[in-house]
C-alpha positions as CSV (number, residue, x, y, z in Angstrom):
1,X,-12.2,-28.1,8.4
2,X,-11.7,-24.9,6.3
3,X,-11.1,-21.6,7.4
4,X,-13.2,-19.5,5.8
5,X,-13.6,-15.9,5.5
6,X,-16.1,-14.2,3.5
7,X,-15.0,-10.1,1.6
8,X,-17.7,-9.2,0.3
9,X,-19.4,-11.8,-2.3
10,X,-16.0,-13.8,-2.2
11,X,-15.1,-16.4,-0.4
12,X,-10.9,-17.0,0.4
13,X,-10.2,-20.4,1.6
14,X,-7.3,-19.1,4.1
15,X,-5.4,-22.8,4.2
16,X,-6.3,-23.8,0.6
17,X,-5.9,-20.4,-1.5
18,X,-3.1,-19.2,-3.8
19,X,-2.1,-23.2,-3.9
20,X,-2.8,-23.6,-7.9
21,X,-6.0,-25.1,-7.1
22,X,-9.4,-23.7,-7.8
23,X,-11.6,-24.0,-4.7
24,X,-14.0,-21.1,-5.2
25,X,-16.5,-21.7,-7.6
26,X,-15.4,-17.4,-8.8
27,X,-11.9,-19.0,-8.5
28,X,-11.3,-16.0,-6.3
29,X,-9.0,-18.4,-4.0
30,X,-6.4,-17.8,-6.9
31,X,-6.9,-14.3,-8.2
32,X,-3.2,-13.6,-9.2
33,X,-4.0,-9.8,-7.5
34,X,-4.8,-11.6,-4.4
35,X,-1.5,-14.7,-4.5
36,X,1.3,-14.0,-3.2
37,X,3.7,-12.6,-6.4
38,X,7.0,-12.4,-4.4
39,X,8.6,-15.1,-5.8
40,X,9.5,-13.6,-9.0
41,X,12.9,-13.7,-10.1
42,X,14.7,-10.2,-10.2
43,X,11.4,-8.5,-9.3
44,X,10.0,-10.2,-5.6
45,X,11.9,-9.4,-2.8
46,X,11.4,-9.7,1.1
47,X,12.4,-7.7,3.5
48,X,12.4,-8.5,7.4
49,X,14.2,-6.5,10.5
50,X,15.4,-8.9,13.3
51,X,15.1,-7.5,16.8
52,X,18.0,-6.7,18.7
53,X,17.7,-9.7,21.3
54,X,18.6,-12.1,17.9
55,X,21.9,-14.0,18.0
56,X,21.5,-15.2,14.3
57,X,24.4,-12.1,13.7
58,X,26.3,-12.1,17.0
59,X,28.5,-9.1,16.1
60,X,25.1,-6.7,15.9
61,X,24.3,-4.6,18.7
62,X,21.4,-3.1,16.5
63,X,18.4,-4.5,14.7
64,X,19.2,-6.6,11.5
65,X,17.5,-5.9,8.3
66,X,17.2,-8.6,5.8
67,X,16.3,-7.4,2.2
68,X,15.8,-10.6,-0.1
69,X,15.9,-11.0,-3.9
70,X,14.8,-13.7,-5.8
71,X,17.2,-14.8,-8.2
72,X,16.0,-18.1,-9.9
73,X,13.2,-20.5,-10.0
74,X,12.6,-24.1,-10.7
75,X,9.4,-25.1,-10.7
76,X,8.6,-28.8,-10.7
77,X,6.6,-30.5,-13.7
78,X,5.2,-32.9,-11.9
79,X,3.9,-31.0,-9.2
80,X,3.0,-28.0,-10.1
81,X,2.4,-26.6,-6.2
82,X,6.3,-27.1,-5.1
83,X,9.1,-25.1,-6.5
84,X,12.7,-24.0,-5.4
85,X,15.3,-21.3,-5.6
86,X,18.0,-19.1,-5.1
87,X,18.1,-15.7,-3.7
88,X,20.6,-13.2,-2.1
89,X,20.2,-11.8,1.1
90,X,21.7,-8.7,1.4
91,X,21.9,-7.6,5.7
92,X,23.0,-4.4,7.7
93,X,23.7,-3.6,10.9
94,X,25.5,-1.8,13.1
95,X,27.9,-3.5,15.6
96,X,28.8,-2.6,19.5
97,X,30.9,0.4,18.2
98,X,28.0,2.0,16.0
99,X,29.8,1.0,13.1
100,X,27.5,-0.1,9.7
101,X,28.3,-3.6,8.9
102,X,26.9,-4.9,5.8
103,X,26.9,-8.0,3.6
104,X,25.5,-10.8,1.8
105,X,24.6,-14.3,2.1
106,X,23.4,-16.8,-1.1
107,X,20.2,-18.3,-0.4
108,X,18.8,-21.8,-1.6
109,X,14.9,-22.3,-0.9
110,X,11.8,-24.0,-1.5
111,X,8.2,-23.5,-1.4
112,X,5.4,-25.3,-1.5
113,X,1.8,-23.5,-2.3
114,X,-0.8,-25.8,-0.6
115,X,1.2,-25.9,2.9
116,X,2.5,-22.3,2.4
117,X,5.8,-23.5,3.9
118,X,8.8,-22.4,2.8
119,X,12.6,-23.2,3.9
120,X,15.5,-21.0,3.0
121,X,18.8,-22.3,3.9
122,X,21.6,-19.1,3.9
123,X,24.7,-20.4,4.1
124,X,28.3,-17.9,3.1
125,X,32.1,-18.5,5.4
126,X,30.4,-16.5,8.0
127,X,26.7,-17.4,8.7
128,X,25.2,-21.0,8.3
129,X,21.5,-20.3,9.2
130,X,17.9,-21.8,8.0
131,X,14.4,-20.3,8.1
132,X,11.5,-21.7,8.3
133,X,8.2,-19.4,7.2
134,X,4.4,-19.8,7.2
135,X,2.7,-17.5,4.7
136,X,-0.9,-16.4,5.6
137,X,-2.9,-15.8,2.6
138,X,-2.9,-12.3,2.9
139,X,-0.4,-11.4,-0.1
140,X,2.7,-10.6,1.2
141,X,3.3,-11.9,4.5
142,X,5.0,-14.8,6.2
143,X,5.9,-15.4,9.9
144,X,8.4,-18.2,10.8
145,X,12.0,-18.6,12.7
146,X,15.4,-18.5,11.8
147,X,18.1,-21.1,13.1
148,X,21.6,-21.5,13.4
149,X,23.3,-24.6,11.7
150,X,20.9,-26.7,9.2
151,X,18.7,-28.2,11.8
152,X,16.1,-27.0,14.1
153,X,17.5,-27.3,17.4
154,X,18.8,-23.9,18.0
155,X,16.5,-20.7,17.2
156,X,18.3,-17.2,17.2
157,X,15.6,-15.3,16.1
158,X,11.8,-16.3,16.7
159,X,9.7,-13.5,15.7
160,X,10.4,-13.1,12.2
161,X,8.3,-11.7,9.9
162,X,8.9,-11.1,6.2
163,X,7.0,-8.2,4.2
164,X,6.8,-9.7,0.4
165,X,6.3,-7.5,-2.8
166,X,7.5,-6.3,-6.0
């Protein structure tokens, strides 16, 4: 059954919108103001803060902010609601000693529209996490976990939340 939700005279399909498939008969489900536009090479980026309590960055004693950039995308020809990437993640925080520490970490992801599920694997010499996120509809926002290693076995961080936009 669909989740509905009705703004106004428009109806928004909340699990079958933005996924490059018309649903509304105003094809308001894929309004390109209303989809998600954060996965735009050189123009999207994310941006989420990891609480303290995280062990994802051992060495912090502060929160972590995350800013993401989108770097490429490959879109499949075949089907047209899956595609993958590459972004940078670029982090800071401050250790025990209130020292800045800053760096970055290449990103390989992929998305697909009609789940809204999308796994980013970050992997440089120092970290080796992956992230699993569940964009809502609302443009912009995705909620999910990050883990340590490749598999899903070991959370250090279970409340985050991305903020997506140009």
């Amino acid at each position: 059954m669909l989740n509905q939700q009705l703004t106004g005279l428009r109806v928004f399909y909340t699990n079958n919108g933005c996924d490059k498939i018309t649903d509304c008969l105003d094809g308001s489900d894929e309004e390109p103001s209303i989809c998600d536009e954060s996965y735009r090479p050189g123009r999207g980026s994310c941006t989420v803060v990891l609480p303290v309590y995280q062990t994802c960055f051992p060495l912090a004693a502060s929160e972590v902010i995350i800013r993401r950039v989108i770097t490429k995308i490959t879109r499949s020809s075949f089907l047209p609601q899956f595609f993958e990437g590459s972004a940078i993640d670029d982090y800071t925080f401050k250790d025990s000693m209130g020292r800045n520490v800053k760096g970055s970490i290449p990103v390989k992801f992929n998305y697909h529209f009609a789940t809204m599920v999308s796994n980013w694997y970050m992997t440089n010499k120092q970290y080796r996490l992956r992230a699993m996120a569940n964009f809502t509809f609302s443009r912009g926002v995705a909620y999910g976990q990050i883990y340590k290693g490749s598999r899903l076995d070991e959370v250090c961080s279970d409340h985050a939340i991305w903020k997506c936009g140009a």
